[in-house]
C-alpha positions in Angstrom: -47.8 18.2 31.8 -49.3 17.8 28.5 -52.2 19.9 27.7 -54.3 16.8 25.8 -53.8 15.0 29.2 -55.5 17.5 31.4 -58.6 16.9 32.4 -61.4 18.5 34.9 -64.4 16.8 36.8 -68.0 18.4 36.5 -70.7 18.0 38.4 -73.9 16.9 36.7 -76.7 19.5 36.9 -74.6 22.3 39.0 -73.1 23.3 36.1 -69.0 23.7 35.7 -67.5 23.1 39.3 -64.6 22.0 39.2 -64.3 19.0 41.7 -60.9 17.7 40.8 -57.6 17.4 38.8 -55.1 15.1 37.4 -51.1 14.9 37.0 -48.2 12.9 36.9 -45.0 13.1 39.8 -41.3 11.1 39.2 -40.4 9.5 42.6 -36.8 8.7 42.3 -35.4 5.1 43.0 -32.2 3.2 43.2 -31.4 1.6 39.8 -33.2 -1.7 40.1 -31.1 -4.8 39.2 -33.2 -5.7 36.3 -34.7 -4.0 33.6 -32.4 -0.3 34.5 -33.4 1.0 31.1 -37.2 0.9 31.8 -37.0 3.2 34.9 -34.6 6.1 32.9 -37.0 9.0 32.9 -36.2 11.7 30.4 -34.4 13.3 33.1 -31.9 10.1 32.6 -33.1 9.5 36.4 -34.3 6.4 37.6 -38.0 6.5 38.7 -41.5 5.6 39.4 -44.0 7.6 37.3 -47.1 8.2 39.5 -50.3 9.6 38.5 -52.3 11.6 41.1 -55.7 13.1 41.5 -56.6 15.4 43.4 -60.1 17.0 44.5 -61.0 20.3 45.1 -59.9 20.2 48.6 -56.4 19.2 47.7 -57.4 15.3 49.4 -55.7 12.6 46.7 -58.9 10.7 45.7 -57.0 8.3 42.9 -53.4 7.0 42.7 -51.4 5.2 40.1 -47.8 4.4 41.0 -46.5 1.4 39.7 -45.1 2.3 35.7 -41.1 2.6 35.4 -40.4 5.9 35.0 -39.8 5.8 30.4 -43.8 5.8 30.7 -45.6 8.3 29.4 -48.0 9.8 31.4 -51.1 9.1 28.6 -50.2 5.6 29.0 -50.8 5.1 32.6 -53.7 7.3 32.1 -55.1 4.5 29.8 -54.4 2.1 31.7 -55.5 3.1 34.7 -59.3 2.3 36.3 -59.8 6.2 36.1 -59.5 6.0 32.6 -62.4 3.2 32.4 -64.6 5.0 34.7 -64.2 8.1 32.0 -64.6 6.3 29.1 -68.1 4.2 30.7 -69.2 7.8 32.2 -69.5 6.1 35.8 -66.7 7.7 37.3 -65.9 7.2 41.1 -68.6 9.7 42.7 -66.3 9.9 46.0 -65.1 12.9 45.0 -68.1 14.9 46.0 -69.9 11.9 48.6 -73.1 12.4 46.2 -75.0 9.1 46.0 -76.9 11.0 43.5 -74.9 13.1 40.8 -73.2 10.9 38.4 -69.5 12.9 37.7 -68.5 13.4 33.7 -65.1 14.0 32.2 -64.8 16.4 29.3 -61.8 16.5 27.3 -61.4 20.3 26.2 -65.3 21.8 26.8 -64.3 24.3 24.0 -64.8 21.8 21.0 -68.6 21.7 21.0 -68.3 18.1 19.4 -66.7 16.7 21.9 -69.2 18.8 24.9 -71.8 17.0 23.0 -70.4 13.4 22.9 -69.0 13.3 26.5 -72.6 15.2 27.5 -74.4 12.2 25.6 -75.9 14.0 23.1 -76.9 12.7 19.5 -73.8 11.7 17.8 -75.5 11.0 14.6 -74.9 15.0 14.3 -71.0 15.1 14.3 -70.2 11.2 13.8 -73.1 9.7 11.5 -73.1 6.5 13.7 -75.5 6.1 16.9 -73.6 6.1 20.1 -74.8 1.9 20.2 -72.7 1.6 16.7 -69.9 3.7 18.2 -69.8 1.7 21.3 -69.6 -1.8 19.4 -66.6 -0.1 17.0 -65.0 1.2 19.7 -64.9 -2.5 21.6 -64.1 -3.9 18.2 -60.8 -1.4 17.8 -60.2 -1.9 21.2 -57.0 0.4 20.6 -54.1 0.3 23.5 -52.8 3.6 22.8 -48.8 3.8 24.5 -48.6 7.7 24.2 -50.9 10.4 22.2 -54.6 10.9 21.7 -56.9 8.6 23.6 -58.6 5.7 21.3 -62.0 7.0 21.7 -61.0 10.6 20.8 -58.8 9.6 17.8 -61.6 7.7 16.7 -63.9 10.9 16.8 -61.9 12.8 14.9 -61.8 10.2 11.8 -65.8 9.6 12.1 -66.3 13.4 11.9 -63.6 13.7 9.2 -65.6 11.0 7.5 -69.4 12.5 8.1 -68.3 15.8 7.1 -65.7 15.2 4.2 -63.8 18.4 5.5 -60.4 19.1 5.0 -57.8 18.3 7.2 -57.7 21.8 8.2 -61.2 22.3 9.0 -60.8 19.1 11.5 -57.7 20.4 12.7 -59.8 23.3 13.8 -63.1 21.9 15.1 -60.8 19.5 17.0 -57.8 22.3 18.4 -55.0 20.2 17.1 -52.6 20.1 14.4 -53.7 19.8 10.9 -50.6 17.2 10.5 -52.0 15.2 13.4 -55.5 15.1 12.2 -54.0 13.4 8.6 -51.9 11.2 11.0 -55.3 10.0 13.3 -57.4 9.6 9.6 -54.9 7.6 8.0 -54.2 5.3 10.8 -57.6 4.9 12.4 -58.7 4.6 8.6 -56.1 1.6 8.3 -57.6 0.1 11.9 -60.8 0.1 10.8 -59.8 -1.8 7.6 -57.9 -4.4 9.7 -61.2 -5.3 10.9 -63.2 -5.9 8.2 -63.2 -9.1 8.3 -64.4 -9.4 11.7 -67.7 -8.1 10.3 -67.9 -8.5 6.5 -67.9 -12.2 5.9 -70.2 -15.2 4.4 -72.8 -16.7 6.4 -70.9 -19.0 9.0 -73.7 -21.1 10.0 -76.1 -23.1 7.7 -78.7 -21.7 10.1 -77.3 -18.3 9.0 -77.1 -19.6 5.4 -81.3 -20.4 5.6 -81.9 -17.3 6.5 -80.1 -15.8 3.8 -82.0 -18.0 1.6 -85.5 -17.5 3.4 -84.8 -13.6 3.3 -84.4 -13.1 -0.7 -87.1 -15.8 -1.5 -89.3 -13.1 0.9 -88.2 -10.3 -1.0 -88.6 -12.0 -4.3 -92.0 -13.1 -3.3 -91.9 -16.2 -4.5 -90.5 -19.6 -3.3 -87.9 -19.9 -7.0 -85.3 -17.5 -5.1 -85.0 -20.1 -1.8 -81.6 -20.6 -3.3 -80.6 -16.8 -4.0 -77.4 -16.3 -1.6 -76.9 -12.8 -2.2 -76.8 -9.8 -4.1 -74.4 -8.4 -6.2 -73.8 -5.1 -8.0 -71.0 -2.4 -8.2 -70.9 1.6 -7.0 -68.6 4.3 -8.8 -67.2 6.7 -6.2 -66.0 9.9 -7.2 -62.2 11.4 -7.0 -60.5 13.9 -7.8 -58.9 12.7 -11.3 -55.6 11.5 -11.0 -52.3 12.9 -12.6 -50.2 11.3 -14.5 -50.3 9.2 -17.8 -53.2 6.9 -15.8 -56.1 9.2 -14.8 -57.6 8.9 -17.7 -58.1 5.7 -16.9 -60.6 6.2 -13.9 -62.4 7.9 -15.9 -65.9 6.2 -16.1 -68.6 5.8 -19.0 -70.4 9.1 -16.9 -67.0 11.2 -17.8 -66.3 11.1 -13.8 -63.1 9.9 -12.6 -64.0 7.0 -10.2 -63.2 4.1 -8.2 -65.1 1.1 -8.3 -66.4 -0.9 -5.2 -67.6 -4.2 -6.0 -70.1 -5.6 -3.2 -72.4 -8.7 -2.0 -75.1 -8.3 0.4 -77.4 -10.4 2.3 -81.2 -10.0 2.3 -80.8 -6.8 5.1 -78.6 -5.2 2.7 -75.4 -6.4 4.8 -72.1 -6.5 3.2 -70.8 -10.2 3.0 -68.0 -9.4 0.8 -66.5 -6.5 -0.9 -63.7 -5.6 -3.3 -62.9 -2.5 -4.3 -59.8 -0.2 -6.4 -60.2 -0.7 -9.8 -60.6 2.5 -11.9 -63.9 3.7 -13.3 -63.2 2.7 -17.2 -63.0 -1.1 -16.3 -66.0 -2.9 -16.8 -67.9 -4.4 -13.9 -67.6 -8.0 -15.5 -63.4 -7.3 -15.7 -63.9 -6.3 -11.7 -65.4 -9.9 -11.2 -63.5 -11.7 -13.1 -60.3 -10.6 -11.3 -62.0 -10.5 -7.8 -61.0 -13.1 -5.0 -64.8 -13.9 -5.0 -64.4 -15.6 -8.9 -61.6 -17.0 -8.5 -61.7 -18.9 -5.0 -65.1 -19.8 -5.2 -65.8 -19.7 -1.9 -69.5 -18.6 -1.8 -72.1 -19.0 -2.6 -72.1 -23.1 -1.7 -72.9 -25.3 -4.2 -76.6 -25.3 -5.6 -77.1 -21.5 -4.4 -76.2 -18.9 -7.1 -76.3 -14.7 -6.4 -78.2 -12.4 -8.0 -76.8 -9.9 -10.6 -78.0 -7.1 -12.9 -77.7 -7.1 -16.5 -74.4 -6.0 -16.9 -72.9 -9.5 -15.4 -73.1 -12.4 -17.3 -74.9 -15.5 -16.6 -72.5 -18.0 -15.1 -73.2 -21.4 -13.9 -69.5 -21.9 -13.0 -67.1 -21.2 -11.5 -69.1 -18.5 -9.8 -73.3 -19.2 -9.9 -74.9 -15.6 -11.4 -78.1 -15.6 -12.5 -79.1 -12.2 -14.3 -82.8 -11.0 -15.9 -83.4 -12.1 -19.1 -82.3 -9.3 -21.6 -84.9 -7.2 -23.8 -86.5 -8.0 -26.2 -88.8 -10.4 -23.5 -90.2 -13.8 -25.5 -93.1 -14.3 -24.0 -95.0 -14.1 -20.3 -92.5 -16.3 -18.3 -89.2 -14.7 -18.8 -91.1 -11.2 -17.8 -92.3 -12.7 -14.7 -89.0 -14.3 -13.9 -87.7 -10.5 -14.3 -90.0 -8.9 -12.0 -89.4 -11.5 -9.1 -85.8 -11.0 -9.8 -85.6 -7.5 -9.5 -87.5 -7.6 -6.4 -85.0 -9.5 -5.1 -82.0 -7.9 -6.6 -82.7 -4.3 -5.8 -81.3 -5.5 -1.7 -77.8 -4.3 -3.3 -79.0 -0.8 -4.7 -80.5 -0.3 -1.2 -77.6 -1.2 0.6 -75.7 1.3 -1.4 -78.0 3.8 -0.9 -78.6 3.3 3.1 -73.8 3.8 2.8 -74.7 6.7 1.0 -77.3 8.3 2.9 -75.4 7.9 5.7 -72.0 8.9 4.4 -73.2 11.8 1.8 -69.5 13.6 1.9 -67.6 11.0 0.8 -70.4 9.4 -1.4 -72.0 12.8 -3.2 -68.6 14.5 -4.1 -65.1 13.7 -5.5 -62.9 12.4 -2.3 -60.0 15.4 -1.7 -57.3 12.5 -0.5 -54.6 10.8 -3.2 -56.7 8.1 -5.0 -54.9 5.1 -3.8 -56.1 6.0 -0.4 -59.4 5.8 -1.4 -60.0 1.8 -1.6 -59.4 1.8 2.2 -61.8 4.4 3.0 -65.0 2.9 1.0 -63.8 -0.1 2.4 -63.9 1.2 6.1 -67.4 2.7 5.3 -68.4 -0.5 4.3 -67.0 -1.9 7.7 -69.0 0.9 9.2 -72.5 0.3 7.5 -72.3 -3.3 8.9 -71.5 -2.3 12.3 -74.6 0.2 12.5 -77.1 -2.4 10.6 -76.2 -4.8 13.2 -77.4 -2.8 16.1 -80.5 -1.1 14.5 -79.1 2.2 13.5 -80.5 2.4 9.9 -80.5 5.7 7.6 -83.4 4.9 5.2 -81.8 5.5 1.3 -82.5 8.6 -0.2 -84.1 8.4 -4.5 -81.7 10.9 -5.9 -79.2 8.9 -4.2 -80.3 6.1 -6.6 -77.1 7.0 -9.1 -76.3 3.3 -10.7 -74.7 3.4 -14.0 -76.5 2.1 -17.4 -76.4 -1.3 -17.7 -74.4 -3.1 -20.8 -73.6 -6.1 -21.7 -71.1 -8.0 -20.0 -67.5 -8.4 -21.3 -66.9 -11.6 -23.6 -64.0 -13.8 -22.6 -64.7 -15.5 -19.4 -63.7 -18.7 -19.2 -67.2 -20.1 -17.6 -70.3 -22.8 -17.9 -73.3 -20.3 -18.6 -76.1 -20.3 -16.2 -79.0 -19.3 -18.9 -79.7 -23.2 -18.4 -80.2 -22.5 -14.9 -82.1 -19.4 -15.3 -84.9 -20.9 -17.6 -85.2 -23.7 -14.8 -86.2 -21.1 -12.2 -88.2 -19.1 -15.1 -90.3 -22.2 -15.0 -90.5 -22.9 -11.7 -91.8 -19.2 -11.3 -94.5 -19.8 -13.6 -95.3 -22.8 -12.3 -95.8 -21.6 -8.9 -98.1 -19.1 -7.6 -96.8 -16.6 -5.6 -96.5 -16.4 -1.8 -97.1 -13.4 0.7 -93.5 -12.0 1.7 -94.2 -13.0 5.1 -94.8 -17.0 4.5 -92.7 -19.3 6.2 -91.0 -21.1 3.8 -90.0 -24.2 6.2 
């Protein structure tokens, strides 16, 4: 049987007594009148394939026998209720008539990141992600594996691939498997993750939600001007190895790093609503924009909300709402304190960035060792990931030097838009018209 399919019960407590084990038996059948190819085992037999476990006293405590006999064996272990019992950790405790001792599987004990996921230690070690963010990914994937690696460990060897920015060979070690199935599970995992995104990266879908966008960046701005800010938005350079060919020097950035650029809005948490990444590091971040599906379907923000932007943006009023600081030289008090409520509001993005970071240094604080047009789908999953863990409380506070943004200049001429500096010197007034609020007011 396959080795990756083995597995051994422990009791809890007593240490490594081995209290059961599992495997799969062919019972031969008559060719059944329909479906004949189904039941062809590799033996070109027809069969039932029947999985059996057995405790230590050689007494058959589970049994599965109802797969045709082409099944592989890691598929009726999926699908089996053994399987769920492993996966929750509440396995049948039958096997020992304790009352007491919950039982555990553990999938190879030698691979200390696995001892320590299946032992419920702190996964934020190995994985980055708090075993609440794993479990809401995992249900999310909910992967139906027909043959292989089980979803939950494929999806631990991407996360640690991912925390530790190793090379496939490293993994392929810490794991015991094959270095060419290690870049098989990233890549597709990577791509599963991705398929997702939209699941948890999207606009507010309620106007309830929508308020509290609103109510959350007039809080942070301190001042009751920003109750139509809708989001924030800003773009990060992340670092690869420079490409060959005639292009690579065109991901080369205004910092002399090769790059790719990930373009992102966030709500007042710092929670990715949208995000659009791929283009190299040369292209200005108004160029990004322009050519971004958030410009040019104007789907968000709704009309009379706008998004806040740094500098390096222009000031649109159409088709997509900007609103930017006023540039230096400052004329006069207003436009300074429009500036400083702005930024206050505006720096949400920067943190967001810095909380991805933080919590995925490897792939953020060196240059990414995979082929560059991989490496859109792996910010993006990250992106997919930070979500996920803001949404159940697992927050990695942002670290200062991780504070990289690049200089600010002015935005590219050319787009074809209504300016917003119109719009801007409204709220400018309306600021100094005001006085400001405590962050905590209720603004209803």
């Amino acid at each position: 049987m396959c080795g990756a399919l083995s597995i051994c019960l422990y009791r809890l407590c007593h240490g490594p007594a081995l209290v059961g084990a599992i495997d799969g038996t062919h019972i031969q059948i008559i060719a059944p009148s329909k479906d004949e190819d189904v039941f062809v085992n590799r033996k070109k037999v027809h069969s039932i394939n029947t999985q059996i476990v057995f405790d230590a006293t050689f007494n058959i405590i589970d049994v599965v026998a109802k797969w045709p006999g082409s099944t592989h064996d890691s598929r009726i272990l999926m699908g089996s209720g053994l399987r769920q019992d492993v996966a929750l950790d509440t396995l049948s405790q039958s096997t020992t008539g304790s009352t007491t001792r919950p039982l555990y599987c553990r999938i190879n004990l030698a691979v200390p990141v696995l001892d320590r996921f299946f032992n419920r230690g702190d996964t934020r070690q190995d994985f980055r992600l708090s075993r609440e963010s794993l479990a809401v990914l995992l249900n999310l994937l909910h992967q139906n594996r027909r043959h292989g690696w089980s979803a939950t460990i494929e999806t631990l060897v991407f996360l640690f691939w991912l925390a530790s920015g190793a090379s496939y060979r490293v993994v392929s070690r810490v794991f015991g498997m094959p270095r060419s199935t290690v870049h098989r599970i990233v890549h597709r995992v990577t791509g599963e993750v991705v398929a997702i995104r939209h699941k948890v990266i999207h606009f507010p879908k309620t106007a309830e939600d929508l308020a509290a966008v609103t109510r959350g960046f007039a809080g942070l701005a301190r001042h009751r001007a920003f109750l139509k800010a809708a989001g924030a938005i800003d773009g990060c350079h992340v670092r690869i190895k420079p490409p060959s060919g005639p292009d690579g020097h065109c991901y080369l950035n205004r910092k002399l790093f090769s790059s790719i650029i990930l373009q992102a809005v966030c709500d007042h948490q710092g929670r990715f609503v949208d995000v659009y990444v791929g283009w190299p590091g040369s292209v200005h971040d108004s160029r990004v924009l322009r050519h971004s599906p958030l410009y040019r379907q104007v789907v968000y923000p709704p009309p009379g909300h706008f998004i806040l932007a740094d500098g390096g943006y222009p000031c649109l009023q159409h088709p997509l709402p900007l609103i930017t600081p006023y540039k230096r030289p400052l004329q006069g008090v207003g436009p300074q304190r429009f500036n400083g409520h702005h930024s206050r509001a505006r720096s949400i993005i920067e943190r967001a960035f810095g909380m991805m970071k933080t919590r995925f240094r490897a792939i953020f604080l060196q240059a990414l060792e995979v082929h560059h047009t991989f490496v859109p789908q792996v910010i993006t999953a990250c992106a997919v990931l930070h979500n996920i863990c803001l949404g159940v409380g697992d927050i990695m506070p942002p670290e200062d030097e991780l504070q990289d943004a690049m200089p600010e200049d002015e935005g590219e001429n050319g787009l074809e838009a209504v300016s917003g500096a119109p719009w801007r010197d409204r709220l400018s007034v309306e600021v100094s018209a005001l006085e400001e609020v405590n962050p905590d007011h209720d603004y209803l």
